[in-house]
ZADO-909009 format. One line per field, with one value per atom (N, C-alpha, C, O): atom name; residue in three letters; x, y, z. Coordinates in steps of 0.1 Angstrom, whole numbers, plus 5000, padded with zeros to 4 digits. Atoms other than C-alpha are relative to their C-alpha. Layout:
<dozas>
atomo [CA	...]
residuo [ALA	...]
x [X	...]
y [Y	...]
z [Z	...]
</dozas>
This chain:
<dozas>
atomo [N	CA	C	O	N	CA	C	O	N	CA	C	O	N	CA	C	O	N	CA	C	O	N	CA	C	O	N	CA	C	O	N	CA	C	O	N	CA	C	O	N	CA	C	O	N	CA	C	O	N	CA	C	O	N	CA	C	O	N	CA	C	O	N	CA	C	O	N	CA	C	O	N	CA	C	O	N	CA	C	O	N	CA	C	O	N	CA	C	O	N	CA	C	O	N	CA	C	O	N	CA	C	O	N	CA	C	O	N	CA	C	O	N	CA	C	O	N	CA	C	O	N	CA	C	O	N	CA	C	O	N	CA	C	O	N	CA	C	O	N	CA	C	O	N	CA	C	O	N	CA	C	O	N	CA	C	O	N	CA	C	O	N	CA	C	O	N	CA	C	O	N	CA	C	O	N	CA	C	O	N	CA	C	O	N	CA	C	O	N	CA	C	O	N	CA	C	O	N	CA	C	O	N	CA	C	O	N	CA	C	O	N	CA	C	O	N	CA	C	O	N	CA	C	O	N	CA	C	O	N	CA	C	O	N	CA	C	O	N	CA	C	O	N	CA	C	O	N	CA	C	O	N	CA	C	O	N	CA	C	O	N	CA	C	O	N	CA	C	O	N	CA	C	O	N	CA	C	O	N	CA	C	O	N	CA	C	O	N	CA	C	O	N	CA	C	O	N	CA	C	O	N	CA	C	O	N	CA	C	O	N	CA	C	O	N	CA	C	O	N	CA	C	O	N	CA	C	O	N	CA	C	O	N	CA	C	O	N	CA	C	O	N	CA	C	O	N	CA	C	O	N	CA	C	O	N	CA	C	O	N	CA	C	O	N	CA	C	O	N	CA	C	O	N	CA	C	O	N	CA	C	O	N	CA	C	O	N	CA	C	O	N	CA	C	O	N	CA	C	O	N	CA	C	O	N	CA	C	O	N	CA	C	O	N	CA	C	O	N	CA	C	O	N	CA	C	O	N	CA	C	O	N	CA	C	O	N	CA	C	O	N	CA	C	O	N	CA	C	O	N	CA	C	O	N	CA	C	O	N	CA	C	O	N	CA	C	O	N	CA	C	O	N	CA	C	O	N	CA	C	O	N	CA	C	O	N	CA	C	O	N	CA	C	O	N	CA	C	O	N	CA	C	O	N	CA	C	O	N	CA	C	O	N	CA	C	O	N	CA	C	O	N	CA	C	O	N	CA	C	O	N	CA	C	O	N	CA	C	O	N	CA	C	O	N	CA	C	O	N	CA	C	O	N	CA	C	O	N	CA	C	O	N	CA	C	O	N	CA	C	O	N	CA	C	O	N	CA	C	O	N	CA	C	O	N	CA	C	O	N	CA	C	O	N	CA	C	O	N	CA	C	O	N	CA	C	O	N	CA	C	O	N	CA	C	O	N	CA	C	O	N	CA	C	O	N	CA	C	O	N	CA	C	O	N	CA	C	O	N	CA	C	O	N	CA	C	O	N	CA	C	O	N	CA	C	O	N	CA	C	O	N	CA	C	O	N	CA	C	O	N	CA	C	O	N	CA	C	O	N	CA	C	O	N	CA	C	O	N	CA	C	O	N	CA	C	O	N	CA	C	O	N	CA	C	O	N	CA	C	O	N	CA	C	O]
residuo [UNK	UNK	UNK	UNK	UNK	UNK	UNK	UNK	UNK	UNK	UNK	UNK	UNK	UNK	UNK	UNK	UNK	UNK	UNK	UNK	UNK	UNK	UNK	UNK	UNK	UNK	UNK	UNK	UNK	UNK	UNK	UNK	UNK	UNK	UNK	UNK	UNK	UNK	UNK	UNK	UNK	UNK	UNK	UNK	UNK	UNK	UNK	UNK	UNK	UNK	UNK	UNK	UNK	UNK	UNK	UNK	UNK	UNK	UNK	UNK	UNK	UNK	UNK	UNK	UNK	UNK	UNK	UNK	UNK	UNK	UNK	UNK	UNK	UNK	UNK	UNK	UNK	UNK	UNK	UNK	UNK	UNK	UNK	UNK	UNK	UNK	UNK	UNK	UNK	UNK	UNK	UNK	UNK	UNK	UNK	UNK	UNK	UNK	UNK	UNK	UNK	UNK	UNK	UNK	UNK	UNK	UNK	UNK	UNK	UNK	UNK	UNK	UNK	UNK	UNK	UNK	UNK	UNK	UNK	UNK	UNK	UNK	UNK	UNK	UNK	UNK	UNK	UNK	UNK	UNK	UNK	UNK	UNK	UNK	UNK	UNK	UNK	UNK	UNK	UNK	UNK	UNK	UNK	UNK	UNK	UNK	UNK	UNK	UNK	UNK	UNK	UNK	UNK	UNK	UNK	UNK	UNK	UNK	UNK	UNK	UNK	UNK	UNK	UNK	UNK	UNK	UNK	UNK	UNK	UNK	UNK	UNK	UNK	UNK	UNK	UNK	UNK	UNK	UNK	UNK	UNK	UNK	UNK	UNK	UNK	UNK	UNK	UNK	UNK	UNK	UNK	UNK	UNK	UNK	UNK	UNK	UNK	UNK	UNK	UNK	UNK	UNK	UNK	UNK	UNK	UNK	UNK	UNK	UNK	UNK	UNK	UNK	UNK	UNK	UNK	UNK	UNK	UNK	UNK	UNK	UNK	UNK	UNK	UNK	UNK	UNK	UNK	UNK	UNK	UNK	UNK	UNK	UNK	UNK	UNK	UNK	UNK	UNK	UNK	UNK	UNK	UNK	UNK	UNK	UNK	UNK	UNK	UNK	UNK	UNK	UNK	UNK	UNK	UNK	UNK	UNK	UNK	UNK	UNK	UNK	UNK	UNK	UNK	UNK	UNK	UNK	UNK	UNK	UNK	UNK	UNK	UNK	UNK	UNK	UNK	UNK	UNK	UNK	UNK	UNK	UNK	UNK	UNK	UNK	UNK	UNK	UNK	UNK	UNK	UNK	UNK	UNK	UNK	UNK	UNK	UNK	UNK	UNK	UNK	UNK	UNK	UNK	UNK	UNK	UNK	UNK	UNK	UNK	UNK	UNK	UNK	UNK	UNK	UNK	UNK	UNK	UNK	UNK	UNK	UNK	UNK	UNK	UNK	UNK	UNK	UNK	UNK	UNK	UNK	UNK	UNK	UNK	UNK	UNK	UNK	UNK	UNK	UNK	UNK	UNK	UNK	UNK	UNK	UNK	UNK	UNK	UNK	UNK	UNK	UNK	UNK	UNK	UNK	UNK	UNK	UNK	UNK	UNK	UNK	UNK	UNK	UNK	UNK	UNK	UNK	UNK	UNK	UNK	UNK	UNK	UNK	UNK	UNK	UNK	UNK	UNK	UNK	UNK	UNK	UNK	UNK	UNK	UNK	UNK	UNK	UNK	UNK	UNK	UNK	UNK	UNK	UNK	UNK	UNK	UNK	UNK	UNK	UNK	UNK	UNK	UNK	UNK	UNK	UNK	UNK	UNK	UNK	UNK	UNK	UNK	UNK	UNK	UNK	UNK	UNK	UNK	UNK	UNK	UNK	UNK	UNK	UNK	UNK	UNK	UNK	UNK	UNK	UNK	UNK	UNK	UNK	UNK	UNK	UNK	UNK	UNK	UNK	UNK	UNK	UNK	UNK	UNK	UNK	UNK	UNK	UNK	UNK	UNK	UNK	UNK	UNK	UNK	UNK	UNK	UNK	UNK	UNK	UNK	UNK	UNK	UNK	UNK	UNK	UNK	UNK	UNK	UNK	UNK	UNK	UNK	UNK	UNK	UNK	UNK	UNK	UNK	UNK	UNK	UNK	UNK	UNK	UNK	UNK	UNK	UNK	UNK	UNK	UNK	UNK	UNK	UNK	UNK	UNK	UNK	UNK	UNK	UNK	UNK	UNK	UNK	UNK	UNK	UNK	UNK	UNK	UNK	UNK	UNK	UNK	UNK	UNK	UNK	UNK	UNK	UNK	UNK	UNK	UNK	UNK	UNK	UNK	UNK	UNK	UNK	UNK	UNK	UNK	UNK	UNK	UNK	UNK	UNK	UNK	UNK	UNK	UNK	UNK	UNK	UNK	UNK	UNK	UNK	UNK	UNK	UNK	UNK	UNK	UNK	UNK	UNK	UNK	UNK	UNK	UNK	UNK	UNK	UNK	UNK	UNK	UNK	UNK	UNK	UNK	UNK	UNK	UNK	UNK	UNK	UNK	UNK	UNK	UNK	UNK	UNK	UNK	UNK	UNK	UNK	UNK	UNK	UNK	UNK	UNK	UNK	UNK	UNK	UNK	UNK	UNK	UNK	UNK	UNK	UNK	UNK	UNK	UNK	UNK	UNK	UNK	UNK	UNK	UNK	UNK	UNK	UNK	UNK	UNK	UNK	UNK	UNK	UNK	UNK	UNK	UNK	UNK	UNK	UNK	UNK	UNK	UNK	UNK	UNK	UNK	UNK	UNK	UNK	UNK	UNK	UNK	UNK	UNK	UNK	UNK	UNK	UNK	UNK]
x [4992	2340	5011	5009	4992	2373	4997	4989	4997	2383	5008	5020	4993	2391	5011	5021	4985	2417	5010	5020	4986	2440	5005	4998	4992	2466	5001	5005	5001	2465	5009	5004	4989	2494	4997	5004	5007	2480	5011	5015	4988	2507	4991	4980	5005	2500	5006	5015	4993	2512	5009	5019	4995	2519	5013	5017	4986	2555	5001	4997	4994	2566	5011	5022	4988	2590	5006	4996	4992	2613	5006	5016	4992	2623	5013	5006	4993	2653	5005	5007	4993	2666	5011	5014	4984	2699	5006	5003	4993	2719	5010	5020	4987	2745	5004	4997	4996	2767	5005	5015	4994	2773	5011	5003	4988	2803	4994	4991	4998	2800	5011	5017	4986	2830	4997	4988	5005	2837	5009	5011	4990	2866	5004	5014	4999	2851	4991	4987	5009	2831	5013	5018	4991	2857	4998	4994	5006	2852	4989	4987	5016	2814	4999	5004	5004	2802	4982	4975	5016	2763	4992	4985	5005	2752	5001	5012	4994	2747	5009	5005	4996	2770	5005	5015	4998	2771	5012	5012	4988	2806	5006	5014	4996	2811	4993	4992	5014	2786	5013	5025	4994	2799	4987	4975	5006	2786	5001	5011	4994	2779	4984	4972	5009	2764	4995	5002	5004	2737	4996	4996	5002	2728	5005	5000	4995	2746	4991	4979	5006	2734	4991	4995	5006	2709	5000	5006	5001	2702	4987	4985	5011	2670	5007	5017	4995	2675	4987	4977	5011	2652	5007	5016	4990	2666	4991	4983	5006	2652	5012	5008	4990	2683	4992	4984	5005	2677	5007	5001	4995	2705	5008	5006	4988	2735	5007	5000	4991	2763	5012	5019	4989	2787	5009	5003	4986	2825	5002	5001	4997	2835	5014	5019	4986	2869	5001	4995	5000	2881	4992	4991	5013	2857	5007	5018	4990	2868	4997	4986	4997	2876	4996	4993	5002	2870	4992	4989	5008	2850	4985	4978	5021	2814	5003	5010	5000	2815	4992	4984	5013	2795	4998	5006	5006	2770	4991	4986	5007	2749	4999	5001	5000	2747	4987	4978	5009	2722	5004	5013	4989	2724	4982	4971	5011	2699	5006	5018	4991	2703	4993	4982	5006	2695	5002	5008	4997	2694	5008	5013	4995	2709	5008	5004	4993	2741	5000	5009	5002	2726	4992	4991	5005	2706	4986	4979	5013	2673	4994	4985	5009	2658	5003	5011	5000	2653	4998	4990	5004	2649	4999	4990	4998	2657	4999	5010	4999	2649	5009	5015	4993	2663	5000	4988	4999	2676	5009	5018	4991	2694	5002	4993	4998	2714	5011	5016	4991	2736	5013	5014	4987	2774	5001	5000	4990	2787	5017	5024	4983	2822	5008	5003	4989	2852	4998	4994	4999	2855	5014	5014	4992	2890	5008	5020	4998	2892	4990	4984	5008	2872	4995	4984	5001	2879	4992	4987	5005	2861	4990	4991	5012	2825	4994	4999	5013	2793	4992	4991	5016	2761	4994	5000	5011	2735	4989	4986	5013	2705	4990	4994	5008	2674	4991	4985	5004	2661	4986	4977	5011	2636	4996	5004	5000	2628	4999	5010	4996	2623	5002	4998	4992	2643	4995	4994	5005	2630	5001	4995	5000	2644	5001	5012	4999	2639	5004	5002	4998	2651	5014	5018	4991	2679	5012	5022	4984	2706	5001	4992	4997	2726	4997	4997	5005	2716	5012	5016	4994	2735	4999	5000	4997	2734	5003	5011	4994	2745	4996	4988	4997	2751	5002	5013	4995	2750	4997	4986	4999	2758	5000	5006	4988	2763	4994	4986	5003	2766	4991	4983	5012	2746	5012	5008	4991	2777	5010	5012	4991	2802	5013	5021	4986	2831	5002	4995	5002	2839	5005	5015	4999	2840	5003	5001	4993	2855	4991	4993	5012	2829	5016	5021	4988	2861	4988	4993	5001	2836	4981	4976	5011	2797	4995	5001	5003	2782	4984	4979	5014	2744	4998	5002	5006	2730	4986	4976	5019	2701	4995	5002	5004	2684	4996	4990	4999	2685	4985	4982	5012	2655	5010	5016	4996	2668	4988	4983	5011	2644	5005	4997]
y [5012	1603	5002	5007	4999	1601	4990	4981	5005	1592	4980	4979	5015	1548	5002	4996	5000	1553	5006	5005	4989	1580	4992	4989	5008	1563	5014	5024	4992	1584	4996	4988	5007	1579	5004	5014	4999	1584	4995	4983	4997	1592	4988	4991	5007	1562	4994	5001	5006	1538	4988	4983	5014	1509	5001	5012	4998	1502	4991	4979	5008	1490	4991	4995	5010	1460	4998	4996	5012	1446	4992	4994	5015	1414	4995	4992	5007	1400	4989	4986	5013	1366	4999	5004	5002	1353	4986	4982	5010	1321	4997	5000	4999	1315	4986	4976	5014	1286	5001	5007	5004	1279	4987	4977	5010	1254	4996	5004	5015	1223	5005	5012	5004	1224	4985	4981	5016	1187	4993	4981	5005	1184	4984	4977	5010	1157	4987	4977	5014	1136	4995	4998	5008	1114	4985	4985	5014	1074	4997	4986	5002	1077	4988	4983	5013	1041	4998	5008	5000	1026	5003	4994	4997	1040	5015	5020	4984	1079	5002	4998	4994	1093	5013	5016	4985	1129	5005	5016	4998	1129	5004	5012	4998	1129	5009	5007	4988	1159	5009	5009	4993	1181	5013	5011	4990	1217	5016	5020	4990	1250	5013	5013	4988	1281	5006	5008	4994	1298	5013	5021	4992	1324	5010	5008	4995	1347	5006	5008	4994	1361	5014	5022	4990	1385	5003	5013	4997	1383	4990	4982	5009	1369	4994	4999	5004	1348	4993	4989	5006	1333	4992	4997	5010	1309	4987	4981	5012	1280	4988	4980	5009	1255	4990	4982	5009	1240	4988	4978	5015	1214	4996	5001	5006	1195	4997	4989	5004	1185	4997	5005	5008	1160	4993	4984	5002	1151	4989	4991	5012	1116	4999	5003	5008	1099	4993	4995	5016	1066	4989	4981	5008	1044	4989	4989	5014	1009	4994	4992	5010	0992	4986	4981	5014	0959	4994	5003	5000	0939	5006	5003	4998	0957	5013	5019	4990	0987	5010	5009	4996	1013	5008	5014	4994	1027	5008	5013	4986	1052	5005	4998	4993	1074	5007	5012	4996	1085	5014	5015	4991	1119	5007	5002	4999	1138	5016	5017	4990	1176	5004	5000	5000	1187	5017	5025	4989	1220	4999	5009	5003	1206	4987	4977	5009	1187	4984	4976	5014	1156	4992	4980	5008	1149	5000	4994	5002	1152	5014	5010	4992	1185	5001	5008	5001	1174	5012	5020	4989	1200	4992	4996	5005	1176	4986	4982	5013	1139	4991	4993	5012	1107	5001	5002	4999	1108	4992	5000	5008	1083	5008	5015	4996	1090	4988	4983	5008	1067	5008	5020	4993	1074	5001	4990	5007	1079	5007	5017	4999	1073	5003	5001	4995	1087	4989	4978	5009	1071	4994	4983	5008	1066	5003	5002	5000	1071	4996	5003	5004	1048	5001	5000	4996	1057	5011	5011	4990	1090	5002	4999	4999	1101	5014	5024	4992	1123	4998	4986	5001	1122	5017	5026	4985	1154	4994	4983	5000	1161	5009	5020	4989	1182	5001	4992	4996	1199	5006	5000	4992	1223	5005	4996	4999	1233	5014	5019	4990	1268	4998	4990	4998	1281	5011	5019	4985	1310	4998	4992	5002	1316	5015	5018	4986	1353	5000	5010	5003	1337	5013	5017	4992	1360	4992	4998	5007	1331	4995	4994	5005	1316	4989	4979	5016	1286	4994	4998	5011	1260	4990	4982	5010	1234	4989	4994	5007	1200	4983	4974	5011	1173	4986	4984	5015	1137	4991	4987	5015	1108	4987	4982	5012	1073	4995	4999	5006	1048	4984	4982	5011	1014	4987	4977	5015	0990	5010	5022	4999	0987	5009	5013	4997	1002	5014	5019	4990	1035	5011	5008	4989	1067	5014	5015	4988	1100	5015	5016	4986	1136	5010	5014	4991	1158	5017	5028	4988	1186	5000	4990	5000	1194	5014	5023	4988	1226	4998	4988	5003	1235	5015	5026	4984	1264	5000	4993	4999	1281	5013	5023	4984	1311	5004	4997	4993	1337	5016	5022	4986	1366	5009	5006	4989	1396	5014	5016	4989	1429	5016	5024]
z [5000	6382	4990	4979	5008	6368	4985	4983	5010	6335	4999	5000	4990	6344	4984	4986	5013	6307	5002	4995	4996	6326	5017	5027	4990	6352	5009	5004	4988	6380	5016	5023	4992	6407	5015	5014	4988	6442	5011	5013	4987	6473	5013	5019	4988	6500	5009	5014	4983	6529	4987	4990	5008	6497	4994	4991	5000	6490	4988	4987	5014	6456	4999	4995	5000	6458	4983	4976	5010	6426	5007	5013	5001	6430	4991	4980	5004	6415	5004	5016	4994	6411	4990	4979	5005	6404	5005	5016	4995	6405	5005	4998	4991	6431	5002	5003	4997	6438	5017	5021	4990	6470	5008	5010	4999	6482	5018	5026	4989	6511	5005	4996	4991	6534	5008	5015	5004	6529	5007	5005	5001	6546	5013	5016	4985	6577	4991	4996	5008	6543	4994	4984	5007	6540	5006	5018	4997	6543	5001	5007	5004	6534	5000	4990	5005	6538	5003	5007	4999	6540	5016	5021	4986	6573	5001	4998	5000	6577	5015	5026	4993	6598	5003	4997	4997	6613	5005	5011	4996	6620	4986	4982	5017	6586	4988	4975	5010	6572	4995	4998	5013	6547	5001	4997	4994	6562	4989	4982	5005	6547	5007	5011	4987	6566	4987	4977	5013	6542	5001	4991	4995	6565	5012	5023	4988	6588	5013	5010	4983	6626	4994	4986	5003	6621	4985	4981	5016	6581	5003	5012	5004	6563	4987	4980	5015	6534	4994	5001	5006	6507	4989	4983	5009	6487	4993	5000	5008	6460	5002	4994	5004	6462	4989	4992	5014	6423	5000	4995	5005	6424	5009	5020	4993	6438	4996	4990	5005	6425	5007	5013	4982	6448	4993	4987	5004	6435	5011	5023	4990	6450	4993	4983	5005	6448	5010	5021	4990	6465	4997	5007	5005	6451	4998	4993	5005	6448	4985	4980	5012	6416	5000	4989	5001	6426	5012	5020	4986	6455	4993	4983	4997	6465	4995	5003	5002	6448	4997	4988	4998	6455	4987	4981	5013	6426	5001	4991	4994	6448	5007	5017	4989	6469	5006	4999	5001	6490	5011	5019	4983	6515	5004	5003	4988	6535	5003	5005	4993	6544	5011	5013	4987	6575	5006	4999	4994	6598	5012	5017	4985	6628	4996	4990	5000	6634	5000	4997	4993	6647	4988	4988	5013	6612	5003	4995	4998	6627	4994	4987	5006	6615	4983	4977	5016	6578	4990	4995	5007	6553	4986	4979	5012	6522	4998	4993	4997	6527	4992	4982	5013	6515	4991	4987	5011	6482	4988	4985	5000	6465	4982	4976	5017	6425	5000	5010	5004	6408	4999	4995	5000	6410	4984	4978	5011	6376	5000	5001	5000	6374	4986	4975	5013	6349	4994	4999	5011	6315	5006	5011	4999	6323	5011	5012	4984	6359	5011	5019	4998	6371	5017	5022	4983	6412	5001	5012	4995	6407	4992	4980	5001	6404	5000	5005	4999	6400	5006	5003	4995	6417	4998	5002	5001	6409	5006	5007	4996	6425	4999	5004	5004	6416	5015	5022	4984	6448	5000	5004	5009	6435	5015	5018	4985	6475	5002	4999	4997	6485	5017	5026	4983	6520	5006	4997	4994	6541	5014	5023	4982	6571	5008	5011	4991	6592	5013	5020	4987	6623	4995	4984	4994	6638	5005	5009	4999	6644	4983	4975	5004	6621	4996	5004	5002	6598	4989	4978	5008	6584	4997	5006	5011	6559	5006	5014	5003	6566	4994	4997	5010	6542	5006	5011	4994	6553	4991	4988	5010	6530	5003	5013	4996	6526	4984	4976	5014	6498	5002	5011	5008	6485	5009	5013	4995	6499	5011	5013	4990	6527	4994	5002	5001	6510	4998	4989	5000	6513	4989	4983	5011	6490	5012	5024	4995	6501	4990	4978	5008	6487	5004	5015	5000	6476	4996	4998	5000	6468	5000	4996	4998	6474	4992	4999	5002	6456	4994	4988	4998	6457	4994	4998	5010	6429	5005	5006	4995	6443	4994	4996	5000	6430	5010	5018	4992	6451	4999	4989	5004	6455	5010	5019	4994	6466	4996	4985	5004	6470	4998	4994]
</dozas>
């Protein structure tokens, strides 16, 4: 019997992976979230393709981070937001459910806002079409807000 204190490297079928992870920002194309009011509507998603045609991806999306402007000053003004992401245009294949954050608005721009979101979610998709992202919002009151920019940090595994 061998010596079990000497490493001995043995030629087989087993394949050594490294993993790496890494943080990536990915960007919304926001340019149909404009007039966000309390009702979701999918006319108004804020889209971003994560995967191309024939690729795998693996993905954590950690956060969110959603840029409003338009916000009313006076009146019903809205103070949250809630959104929903989806795999499919129509809002029904959920991937990230209801989620509501408080807007906070500039010190001294009081029309424009933040909302974050912590996602924590892993993604794995090995399908062979294309998947995309979409973003659907609305706010807490009737009056509408406009999402000037949407970006979603996910670590990334790569092998």
């Amino acid at each position: 019997m061998a010596d079990p204190s000497t490493f001995r490297y043995t030629v087989g079928s087993r394949k050594f992976t490294r993993t790496r992870n890494s943080l990536k920002k990915l960007s919304f194309t926001t340019t149909s979230a404009t007039g966000v009011t309390s009702s979701f509507d999918k006319t108004k998603a804020a889209t971003l393709q994560v995967k191309a045609t024939d690729e795998v991806v693996y993905i954590r999306p950690d956060y969110l981070v959603i840029k409003l402007s338009g916000i009313a000053t006076s009146g019903t003004i809205a103070s949250k937001l809630t959104i929903r992401i989806t795999t499919d245009s129509d809002g029904d294949d959920t991937i990230f459910p209801d989620t509501e954050a408080t807007i906070a608005t500039g010190i001294t721009t009081n029309t424009t806002g933040v909302v974050s979101y912590s996602i924590q979610l892993p993604f794995v998709d090995t399908a062979s079409a294309a998947t995309t992202f979409y973003l659907i919002a609305k706010t807490d009151v009737a009056d509408a807000v406009d999402i000037d920019s949407a970006d979603l940090y996910c670590t990334v595994e790569t092998f």
